[in-house]
C-alpha positions in Angstrom: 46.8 -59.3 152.9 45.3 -59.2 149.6 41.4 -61.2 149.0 40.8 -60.8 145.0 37.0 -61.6 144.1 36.0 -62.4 140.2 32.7 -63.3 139.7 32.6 -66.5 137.0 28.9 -65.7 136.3 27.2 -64.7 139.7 25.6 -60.9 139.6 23.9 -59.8 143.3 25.1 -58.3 146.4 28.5 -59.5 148.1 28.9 -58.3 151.9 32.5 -58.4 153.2 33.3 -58.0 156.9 36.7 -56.9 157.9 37.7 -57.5 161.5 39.8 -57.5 164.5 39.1 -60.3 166.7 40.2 -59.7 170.6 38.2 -63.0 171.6 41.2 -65.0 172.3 41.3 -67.7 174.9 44.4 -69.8 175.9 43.8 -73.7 175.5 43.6 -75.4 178.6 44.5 -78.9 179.2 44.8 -80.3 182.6 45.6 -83.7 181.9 48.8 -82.7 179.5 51.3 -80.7 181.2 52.4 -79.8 178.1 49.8 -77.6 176.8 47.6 -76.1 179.2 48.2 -72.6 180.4 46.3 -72.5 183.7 44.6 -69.2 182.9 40.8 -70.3 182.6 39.6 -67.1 181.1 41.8 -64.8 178.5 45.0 -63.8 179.2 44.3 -60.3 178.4 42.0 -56.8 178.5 41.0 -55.2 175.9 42.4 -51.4 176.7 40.4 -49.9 173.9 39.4 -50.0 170.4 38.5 -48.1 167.9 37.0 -47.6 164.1 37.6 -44.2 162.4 37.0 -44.6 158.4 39.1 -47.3 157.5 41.2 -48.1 159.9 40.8 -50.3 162.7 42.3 -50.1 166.2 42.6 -52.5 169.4 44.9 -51.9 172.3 45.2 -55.0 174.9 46.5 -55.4 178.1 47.9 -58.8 179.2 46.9 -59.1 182.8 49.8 -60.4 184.5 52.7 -58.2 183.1 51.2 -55.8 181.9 52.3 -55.8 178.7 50.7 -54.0 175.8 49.9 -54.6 171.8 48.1 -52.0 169.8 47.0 -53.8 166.6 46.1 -51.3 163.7 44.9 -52.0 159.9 43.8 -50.2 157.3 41.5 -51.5 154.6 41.1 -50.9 150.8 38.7 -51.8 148.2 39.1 -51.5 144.8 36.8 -52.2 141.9 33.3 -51.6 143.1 31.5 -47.8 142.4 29.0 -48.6 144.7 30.2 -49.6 147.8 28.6 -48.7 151.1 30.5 -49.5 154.5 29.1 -49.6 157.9 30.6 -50.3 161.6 30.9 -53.4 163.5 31.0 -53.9 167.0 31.0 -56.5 169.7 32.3 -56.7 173.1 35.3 -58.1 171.8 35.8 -57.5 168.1 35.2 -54.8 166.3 35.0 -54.4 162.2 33.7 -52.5 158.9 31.4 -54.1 156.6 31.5 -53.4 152.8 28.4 -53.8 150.8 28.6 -53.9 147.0 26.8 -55.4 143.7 29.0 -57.6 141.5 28.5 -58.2 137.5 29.5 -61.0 135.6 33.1 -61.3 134.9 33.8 -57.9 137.8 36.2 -58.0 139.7 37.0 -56.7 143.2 40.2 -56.5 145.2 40.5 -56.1 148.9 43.9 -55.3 150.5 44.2 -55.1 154.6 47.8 -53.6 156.2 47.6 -54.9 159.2 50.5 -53.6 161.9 51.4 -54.7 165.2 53.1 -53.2 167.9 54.2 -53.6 171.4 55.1 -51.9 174.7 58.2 -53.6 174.5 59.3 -52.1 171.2 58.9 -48.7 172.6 57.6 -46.4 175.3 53.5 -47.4 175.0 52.7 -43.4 175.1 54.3 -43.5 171.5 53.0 -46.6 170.2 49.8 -45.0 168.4 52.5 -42.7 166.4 54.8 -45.5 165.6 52.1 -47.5 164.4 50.6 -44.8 162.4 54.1 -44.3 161.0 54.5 -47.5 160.1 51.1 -48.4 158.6 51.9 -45.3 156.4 55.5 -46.6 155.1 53.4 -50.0 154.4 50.6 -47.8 152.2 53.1 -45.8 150.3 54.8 -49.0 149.2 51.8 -51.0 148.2 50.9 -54.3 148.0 52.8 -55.7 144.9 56.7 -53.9 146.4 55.7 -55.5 149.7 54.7 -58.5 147.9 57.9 -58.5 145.5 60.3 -57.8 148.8 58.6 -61.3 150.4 59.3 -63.1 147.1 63.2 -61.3 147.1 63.8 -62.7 150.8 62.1 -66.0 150.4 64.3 -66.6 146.7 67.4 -65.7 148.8 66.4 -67.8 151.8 66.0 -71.0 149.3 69.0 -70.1 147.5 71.3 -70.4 150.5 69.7 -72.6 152.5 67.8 -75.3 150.0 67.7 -79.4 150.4 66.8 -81.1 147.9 66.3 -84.6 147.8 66.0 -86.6 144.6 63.5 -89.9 144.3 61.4 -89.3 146.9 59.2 -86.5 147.0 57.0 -87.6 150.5 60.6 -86.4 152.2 61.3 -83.8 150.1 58.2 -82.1 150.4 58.2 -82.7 154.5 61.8 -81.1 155.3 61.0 -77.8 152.9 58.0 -77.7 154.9 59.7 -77.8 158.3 62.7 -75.2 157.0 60.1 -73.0 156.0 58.2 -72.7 159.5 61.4 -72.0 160.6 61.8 -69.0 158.8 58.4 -67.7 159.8 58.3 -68.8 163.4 62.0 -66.8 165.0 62.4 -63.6 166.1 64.4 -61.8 164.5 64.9 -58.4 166.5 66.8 -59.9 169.3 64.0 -59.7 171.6 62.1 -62.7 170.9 63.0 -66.4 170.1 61.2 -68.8 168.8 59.0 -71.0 171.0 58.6 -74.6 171.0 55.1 -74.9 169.0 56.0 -71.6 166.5 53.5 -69.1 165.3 50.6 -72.7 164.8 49.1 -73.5 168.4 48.9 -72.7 172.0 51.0 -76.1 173.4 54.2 -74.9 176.0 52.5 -71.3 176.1 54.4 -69.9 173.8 57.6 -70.1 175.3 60.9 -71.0 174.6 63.2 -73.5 175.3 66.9 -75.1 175.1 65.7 -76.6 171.6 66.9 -73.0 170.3 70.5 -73.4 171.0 70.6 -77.4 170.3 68.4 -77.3 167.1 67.2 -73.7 165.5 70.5 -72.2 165.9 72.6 -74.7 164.3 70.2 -74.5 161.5 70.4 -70.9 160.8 74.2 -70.8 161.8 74.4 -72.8 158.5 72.0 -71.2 156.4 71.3 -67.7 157.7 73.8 -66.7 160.3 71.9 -63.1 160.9 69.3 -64.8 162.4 71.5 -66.8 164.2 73.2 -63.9 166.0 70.0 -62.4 166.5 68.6 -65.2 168.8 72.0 -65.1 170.5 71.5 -61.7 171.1 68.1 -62.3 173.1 70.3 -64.6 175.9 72.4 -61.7 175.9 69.4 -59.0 176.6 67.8 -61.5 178.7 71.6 -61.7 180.6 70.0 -59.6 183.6 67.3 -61.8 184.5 69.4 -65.1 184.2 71.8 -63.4 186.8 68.5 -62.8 189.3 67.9 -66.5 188.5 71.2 -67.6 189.7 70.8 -65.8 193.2 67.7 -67.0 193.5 69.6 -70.4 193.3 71.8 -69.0 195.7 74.8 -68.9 193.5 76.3 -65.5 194.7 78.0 -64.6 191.1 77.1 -65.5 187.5 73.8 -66.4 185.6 72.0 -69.0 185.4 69.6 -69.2 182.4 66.1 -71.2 182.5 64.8 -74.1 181.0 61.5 -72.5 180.1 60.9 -68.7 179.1 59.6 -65.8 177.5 61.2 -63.0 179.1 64.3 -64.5 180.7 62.3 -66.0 184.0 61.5 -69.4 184.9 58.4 -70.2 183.5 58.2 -73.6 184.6 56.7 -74.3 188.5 58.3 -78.1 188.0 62.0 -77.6 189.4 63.3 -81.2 189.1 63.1 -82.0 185.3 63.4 -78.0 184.2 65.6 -75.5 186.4 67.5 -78.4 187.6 68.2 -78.9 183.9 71.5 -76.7 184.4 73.5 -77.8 180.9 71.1 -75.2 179.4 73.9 -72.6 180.6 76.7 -74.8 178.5 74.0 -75.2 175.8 74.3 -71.5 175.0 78.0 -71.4 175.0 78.1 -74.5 172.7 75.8 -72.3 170.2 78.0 -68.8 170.7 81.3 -71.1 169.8 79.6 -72.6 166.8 78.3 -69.7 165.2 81.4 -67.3 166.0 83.4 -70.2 164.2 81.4 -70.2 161.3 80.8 -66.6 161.1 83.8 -65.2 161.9 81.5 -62.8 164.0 84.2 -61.6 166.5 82.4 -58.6 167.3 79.8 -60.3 168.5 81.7 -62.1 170.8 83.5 -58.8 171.9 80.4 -56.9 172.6 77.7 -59.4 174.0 79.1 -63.5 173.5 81.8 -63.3 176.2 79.9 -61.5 178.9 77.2 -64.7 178.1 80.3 -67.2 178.1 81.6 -65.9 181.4 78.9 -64.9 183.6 77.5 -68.4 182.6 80.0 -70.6 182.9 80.6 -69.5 186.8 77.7 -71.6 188.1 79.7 -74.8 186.9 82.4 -72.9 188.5 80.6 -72.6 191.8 78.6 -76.4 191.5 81.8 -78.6 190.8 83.8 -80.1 193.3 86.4 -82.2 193.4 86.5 -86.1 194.3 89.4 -88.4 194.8 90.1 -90.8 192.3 87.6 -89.2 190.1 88.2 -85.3 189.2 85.7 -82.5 189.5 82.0 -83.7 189.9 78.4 -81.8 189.4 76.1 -83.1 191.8 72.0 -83.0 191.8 71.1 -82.1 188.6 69.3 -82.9 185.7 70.5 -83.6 182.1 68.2 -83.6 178.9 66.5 -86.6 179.8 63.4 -85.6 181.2 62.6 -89.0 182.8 65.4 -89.3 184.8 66.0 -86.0 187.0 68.1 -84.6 190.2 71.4 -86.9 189.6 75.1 -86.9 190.5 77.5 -86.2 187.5 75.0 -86.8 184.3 77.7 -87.2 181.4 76.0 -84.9 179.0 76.1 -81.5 181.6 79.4 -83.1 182.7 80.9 -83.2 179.0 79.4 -80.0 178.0 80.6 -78.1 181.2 84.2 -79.0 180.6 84.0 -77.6 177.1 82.4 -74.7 178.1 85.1 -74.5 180.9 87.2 -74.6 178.4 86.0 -72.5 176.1 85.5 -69.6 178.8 89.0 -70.5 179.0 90.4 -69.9 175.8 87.5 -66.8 175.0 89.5 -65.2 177.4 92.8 -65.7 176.5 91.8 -64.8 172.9 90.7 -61.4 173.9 93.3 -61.0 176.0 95.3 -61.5 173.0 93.8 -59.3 170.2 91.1 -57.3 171.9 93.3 -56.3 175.0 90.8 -53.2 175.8 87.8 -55.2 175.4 88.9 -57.8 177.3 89.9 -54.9 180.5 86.6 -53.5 180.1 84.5 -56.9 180.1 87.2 -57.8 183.7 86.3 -54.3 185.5 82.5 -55.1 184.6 82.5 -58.6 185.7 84.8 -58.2 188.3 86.8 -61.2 186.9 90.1 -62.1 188.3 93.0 -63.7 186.5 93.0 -66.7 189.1 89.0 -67.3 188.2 89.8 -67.5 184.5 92.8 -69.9 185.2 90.4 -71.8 187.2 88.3 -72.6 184.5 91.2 -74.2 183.0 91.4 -76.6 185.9 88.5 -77.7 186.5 87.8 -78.5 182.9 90.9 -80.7 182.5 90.0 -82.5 185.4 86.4 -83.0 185.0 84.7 -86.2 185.6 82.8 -88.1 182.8 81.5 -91.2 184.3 82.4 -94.5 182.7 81.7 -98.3 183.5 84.4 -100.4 183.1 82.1 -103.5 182.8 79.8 -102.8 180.0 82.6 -100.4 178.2 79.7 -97.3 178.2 79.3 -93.9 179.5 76.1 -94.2 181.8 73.9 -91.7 182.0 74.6 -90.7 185.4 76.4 -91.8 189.0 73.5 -94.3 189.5 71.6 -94.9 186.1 73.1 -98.5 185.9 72.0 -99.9 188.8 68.3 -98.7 188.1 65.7 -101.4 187.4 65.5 -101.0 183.4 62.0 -100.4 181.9 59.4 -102.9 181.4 59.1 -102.2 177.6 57.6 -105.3 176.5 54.9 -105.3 179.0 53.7 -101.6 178.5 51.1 -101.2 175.7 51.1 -98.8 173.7 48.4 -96.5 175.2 50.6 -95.6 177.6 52.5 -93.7 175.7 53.8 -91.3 176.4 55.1 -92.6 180.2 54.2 -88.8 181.7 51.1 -88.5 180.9 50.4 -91.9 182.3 52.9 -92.8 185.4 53.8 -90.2 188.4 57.0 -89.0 187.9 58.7 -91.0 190.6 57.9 -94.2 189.0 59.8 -93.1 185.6 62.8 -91.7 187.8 63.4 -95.3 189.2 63.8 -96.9 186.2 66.4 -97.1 183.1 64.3 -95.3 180.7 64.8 -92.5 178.6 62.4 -89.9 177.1 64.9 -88.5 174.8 68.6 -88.4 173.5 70.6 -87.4 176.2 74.3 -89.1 176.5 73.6 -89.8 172.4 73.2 -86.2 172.1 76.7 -86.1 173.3 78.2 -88.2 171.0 77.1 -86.2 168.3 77.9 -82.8 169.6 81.6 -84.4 170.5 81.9 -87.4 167.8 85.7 -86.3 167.3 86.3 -87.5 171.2 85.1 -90.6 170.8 85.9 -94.1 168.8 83.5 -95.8 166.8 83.5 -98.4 168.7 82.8 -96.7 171.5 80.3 -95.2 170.1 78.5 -97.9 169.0 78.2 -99.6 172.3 76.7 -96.6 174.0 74.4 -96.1 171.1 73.5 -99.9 171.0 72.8 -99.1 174.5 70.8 -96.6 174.9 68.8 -97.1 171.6 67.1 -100.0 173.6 65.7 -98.2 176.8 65.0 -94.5 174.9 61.1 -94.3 174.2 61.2 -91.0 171.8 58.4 -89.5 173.8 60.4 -86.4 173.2 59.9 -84.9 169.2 63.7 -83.6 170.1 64.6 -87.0 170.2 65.1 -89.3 166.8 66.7 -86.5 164.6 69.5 -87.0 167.3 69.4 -91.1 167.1 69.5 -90.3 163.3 72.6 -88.1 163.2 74.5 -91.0 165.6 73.2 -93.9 163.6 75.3 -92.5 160.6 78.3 -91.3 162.3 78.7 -95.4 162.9 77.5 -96.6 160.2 74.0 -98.1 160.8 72.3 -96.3 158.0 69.0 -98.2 157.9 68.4 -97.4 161.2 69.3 -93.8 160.4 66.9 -93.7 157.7 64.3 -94.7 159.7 64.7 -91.9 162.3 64.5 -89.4 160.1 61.5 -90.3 158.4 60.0 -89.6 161.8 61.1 -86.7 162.1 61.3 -84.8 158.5 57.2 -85.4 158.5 56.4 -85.3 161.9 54.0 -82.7 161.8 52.4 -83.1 158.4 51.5 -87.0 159.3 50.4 -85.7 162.9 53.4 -88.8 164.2 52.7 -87.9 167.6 49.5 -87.1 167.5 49.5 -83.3 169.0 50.2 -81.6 166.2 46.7 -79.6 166.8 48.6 -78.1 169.6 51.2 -76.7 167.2 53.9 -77.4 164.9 57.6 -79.6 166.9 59.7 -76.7 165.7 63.2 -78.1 167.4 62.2 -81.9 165.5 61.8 -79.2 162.3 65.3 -77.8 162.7 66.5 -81.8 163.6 65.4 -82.9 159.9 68.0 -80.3 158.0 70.3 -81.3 160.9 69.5 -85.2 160.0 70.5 -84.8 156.0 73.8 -82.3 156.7 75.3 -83.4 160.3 74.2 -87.0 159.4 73.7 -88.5 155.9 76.0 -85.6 154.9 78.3 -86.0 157.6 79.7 -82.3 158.0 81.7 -81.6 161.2 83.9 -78.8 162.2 86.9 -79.8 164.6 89.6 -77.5 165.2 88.5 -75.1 162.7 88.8 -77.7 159.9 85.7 -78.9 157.8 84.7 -82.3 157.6 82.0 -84.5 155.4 81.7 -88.1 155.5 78.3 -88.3 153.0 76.3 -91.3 152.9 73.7 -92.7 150.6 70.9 -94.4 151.2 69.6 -97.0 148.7 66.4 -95.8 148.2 67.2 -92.1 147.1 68.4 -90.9 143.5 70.7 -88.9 145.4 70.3 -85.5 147.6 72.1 -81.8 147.9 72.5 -79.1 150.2 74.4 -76.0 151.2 76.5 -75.3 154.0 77.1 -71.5 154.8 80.8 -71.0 156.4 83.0 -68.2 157.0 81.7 -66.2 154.4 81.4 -68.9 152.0 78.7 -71.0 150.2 79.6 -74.5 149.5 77.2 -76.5 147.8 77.6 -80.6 148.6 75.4 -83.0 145.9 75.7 -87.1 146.4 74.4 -89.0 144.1 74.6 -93.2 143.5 78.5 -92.5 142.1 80.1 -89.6 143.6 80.2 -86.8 145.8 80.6 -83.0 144.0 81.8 -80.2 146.3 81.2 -76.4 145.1 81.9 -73.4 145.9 79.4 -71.4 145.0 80.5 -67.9 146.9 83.6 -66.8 148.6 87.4 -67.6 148.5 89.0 -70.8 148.2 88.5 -73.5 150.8 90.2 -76.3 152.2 87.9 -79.3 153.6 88.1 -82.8 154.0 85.8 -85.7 152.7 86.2 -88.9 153.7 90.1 -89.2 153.8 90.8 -86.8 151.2 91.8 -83.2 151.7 90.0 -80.6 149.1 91.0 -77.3 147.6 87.8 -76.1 146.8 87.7 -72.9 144.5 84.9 -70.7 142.9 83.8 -71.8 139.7 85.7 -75.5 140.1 83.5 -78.4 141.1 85.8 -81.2 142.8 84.5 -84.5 142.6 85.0 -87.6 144.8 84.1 -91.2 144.7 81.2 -91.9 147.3 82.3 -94.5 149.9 80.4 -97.4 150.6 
């Protein structure tokens, strides 16, 4: 951090404190279950603390795990010959002041390295050295090559990953705004993840949640597939716990991930809309196909993807069972929807179980195939038979996605039809949203919706599906969703275009590409809606920009919506960079990095090549 001070015309005394602050208190909110933590005093103890010179010190000590941080900065002033500095301590902060005179047209800089460091990052008796180190490493560099490496990584970041929307700079400012939290909220060591709220407030305690696979991931799989992998690679070192999960569940092989976590244990004390929530498992597999595809990153897959895929996919294994005249079933769970919760066959954890099934499946047979030892090894450690793997197959052709013959829809679940729908148009709109306002049991009798949950599936699996078909169940389900889930319109959004009903599109994603700046749901003070941040790039390339990947072929089907000049952006794939712009006339496909490419837009199949813009006639 650098503070420069330049006096216009002011000559006295200036006093600057410089501090570290260990009076940190979790908000608390009993009435939201969202945000409050529970803990009524703070979370942690101060271990010890410390001034010596310039440089600051403070250990803490969470109180529950145990866990420790040593924070440690170092503080330089330049520009003043007759500075004085002095201690400052308080129970809970400690500091240095700086006293110095100022002249007219003087200036002063102030540069603080700060460095943070946990007992998870290494053995805590070495954190003080490894801090030390790497306070040092930051020193020798100096502010302006740290400074120039930020600006490096941010110019590379915009160059890969930047949307740009011409004729309307309210959107265009809100979806840079939400890719750039982005950036600065995930983990990027494969420990950590990203949590619901980011790095900007206290709401869900910090912890994270299915949005990463559904929403953040997609978003850096296309952009910046490095960070990607590495919040892959946190399922994978969290792999452990998620198998303790599952026997806690009393499933006697295979894991079982949770809906809400830090470390890779349930977090949430409310089983029947969160560990009941058992697509998460299929979630993650849906995210290590996507990214492997469009990474090519088979070593990845070798060394940590499959174990993920495998061990996983066993619970669905276990939980299915077969019904006459219907195929393999999933009884008492609970699908996205947080309103509706413990129900037979929901078609979203239905869907995505048989294509993780099926992908389990065909992971195997491919390294079976090419990576013959890896493949052995992954069998002795998993003790995986060649009969389990073929019954993966199975099950996942026979699986049951319910259906009604009558209104021509997939319901939601077994018994979601013949649910008294929702009295929208007597509920005012105080009391939204229905949780914090109705007991739980009085939502899970109804039709209602908090969030996309069969539409999700649409999306995620457009290619299986008619438009026709999928306007009906979008028609339907539009009508009884409230969106008192953030995760919801992006998803309504991304359907509306895939059939057609771009107004309605449009006005989705204004919703969601300025959530946070115009406070939409009104909790923004409790942090930023990182998985609605990741939904607005998702919203202007999976919908107005139509991109798909079936089969391992690319697809666009770009739209345009009357009010914009026109709008760009990139799509990182296997190793290539294709830029797509759509303006009032045409669509222009480049390839700005890689070899030669084959997609399809619209009905037409392109040879894209370096160098070579293709153009295509926008379809109205």
């Amino acid at each position: 951090m650098r503070l420069s001070l330049k006096s216009i015309d002011f000559e006295g005394k200036i006093k600057l404190i410089s501090l570290l602050d260990g009076d940190v208190k979790n908000s608390i909110s009993i009435e939201d279950p969202r945000l409050g933590s529970g803990i009524l005093d703070r979370a942690f103890l101060i271990n010890d603390k410390g001034i010596d010179k310039d440089i600051l010190k403070m250990q803490i000590k969470t109180k529950n795990s145990g866990l420790r941080l040593l924070c440690t900065s170092k503080n330089i002033l330049k520009g003043s010959n007759d500075c004085i500095s002095y201690d400052y301590k308080e129970e809970y902060k400690i500091g240095i002041c700086y006293e110095f005179n100022i002249k007219k047209s003087q200036q002063i800089l102030f540069n603080k390295y700060i460095v943070y460091i946990t007992s998870r990052d290494c053995c805590e008796h070495d954190m003080d050295d490894i801090s030390s180190k790497i306070l040092n490493e930051a020193l020798n560099k100096g502010f302006e090559e740290i400074k120039t490496e930020q600006i490096g990584y941010m110019k590379d970041f915009w160059y890969k990953s930047d949307v740009e929307i011409k004729g309307n700079l309210y959107l265009q400012q809100g979806i840079r705004f939400n890719m750039f939290h982005l950036l600065q909220s995930t983990g990027k060591d494969g420990k950590t993840n990203i949590g619901a709220k980011g790095l900007t407030g206290e709401g869900y305690e910090g912890h994270y949640f299915w949005d990463t696979e559904m929403y953040v991931i997609p978003f850096f799989t296309y952009t910046k597939p490095e960070i990607a992998r590495k919040l892959l690679e946190y399922r994978y070192n969290t792999l452990d716990k998620a198998r303790e999960r599952a026997r806690q569940m009393s499933h006697e092989k295979g894991a079982l991930f949770p809906w809400r976590t830090i470390n890779g244990e349930e977090c949430s004390a409310y089983f029947p809309a969160s560990t009941a929530q058992y697509h998460i498992n299929s979630d993650i597999a849906y995210a290590i196909k996507k990214y492997v595809e469009a990474a090519e990153d088979f070593d990845f897959l070798r060394e940590m993807g499959a174990k993920i895929v495998f061990e996983s996919v066993r619970i669905f294994a276990d939980i299915c069972h077969f019904v006459e005249n219907k195929g393999y079933c999933i009884d008492g769970v609970t699908g996205p929807d947080e309103y509706t919760a413990i129900v037979n066959n929901n078609a979203y954890t239905n869907i995505m179980a048989k294509e993780h099934l099926k992908y389990a499946f065909d992971t195997a047979m491919l390294l079976k195939e090419k990576y013959i030892s890896d493949f052995n090894n992954i069998k002795n450690e998993l003790c995986l038979e060649d009969d389990e793997i073929d019954n993966w197959k199975t099950i996942s052709d026979n699986m049951y996605i319910p259906y009604d013959n009558n209104l021509k829809i997939h319901p939601q679940d077994d018994t979601f039809l013949s649910k008294k729908i929702w009295d929208f148009e007597n509920t005012p709109k105080e009391k939204y949203p229905l949780l914090l306002n109705y007991h739980p049991l009085v939502i899970y009798r109804h039709q209602v919706c908090k969030q996309a949950d069969w539409v999700l599936a649409l999306f995620l699996f457009s290619e299986k599906f008619t438009i026709e078909q999928k306007k009906r169940d979008f028609e339907y389900y539009e009508k009884i969703t409230t969106h008192d889930s953030s995760l919801s319109p992006c998803i309504f959004s991304i359907a509306a275009c895939d059939v057609g009903y771009i107004d309605k599109a449009y006005d989705y994603f204004i919703k969601t590409a300025r959530m946070d700046l115009d406070d939409n749901h009104g909790n923004t003070k409790d942090g930023i809606h990182a998985a609605n941040m990741a939904g607005s790039y998702m919203d202007i390339v999976f919908g107005f920009g139509g991109f798909r990947v079936f089969e391992d072929k690319v697809f666009f089907k770009p739209a345009l919506l009357g009010s914009w000049q026109g709008y760009s952006f990139k799509v990182n794939y296997k190793k290539r960079l294709i830029k797509v712009s759509v303006d009032m006339k045409k669509v222009c496909f480049d390839l700005i990095e890689g070899e030669d490419l084959t997609v399809f837009c619209y009905d037409n199949e392109l040879k894209l090549s370096k160098n070579n813009p293709y153009i295509v006639d926008i379809m109205r």
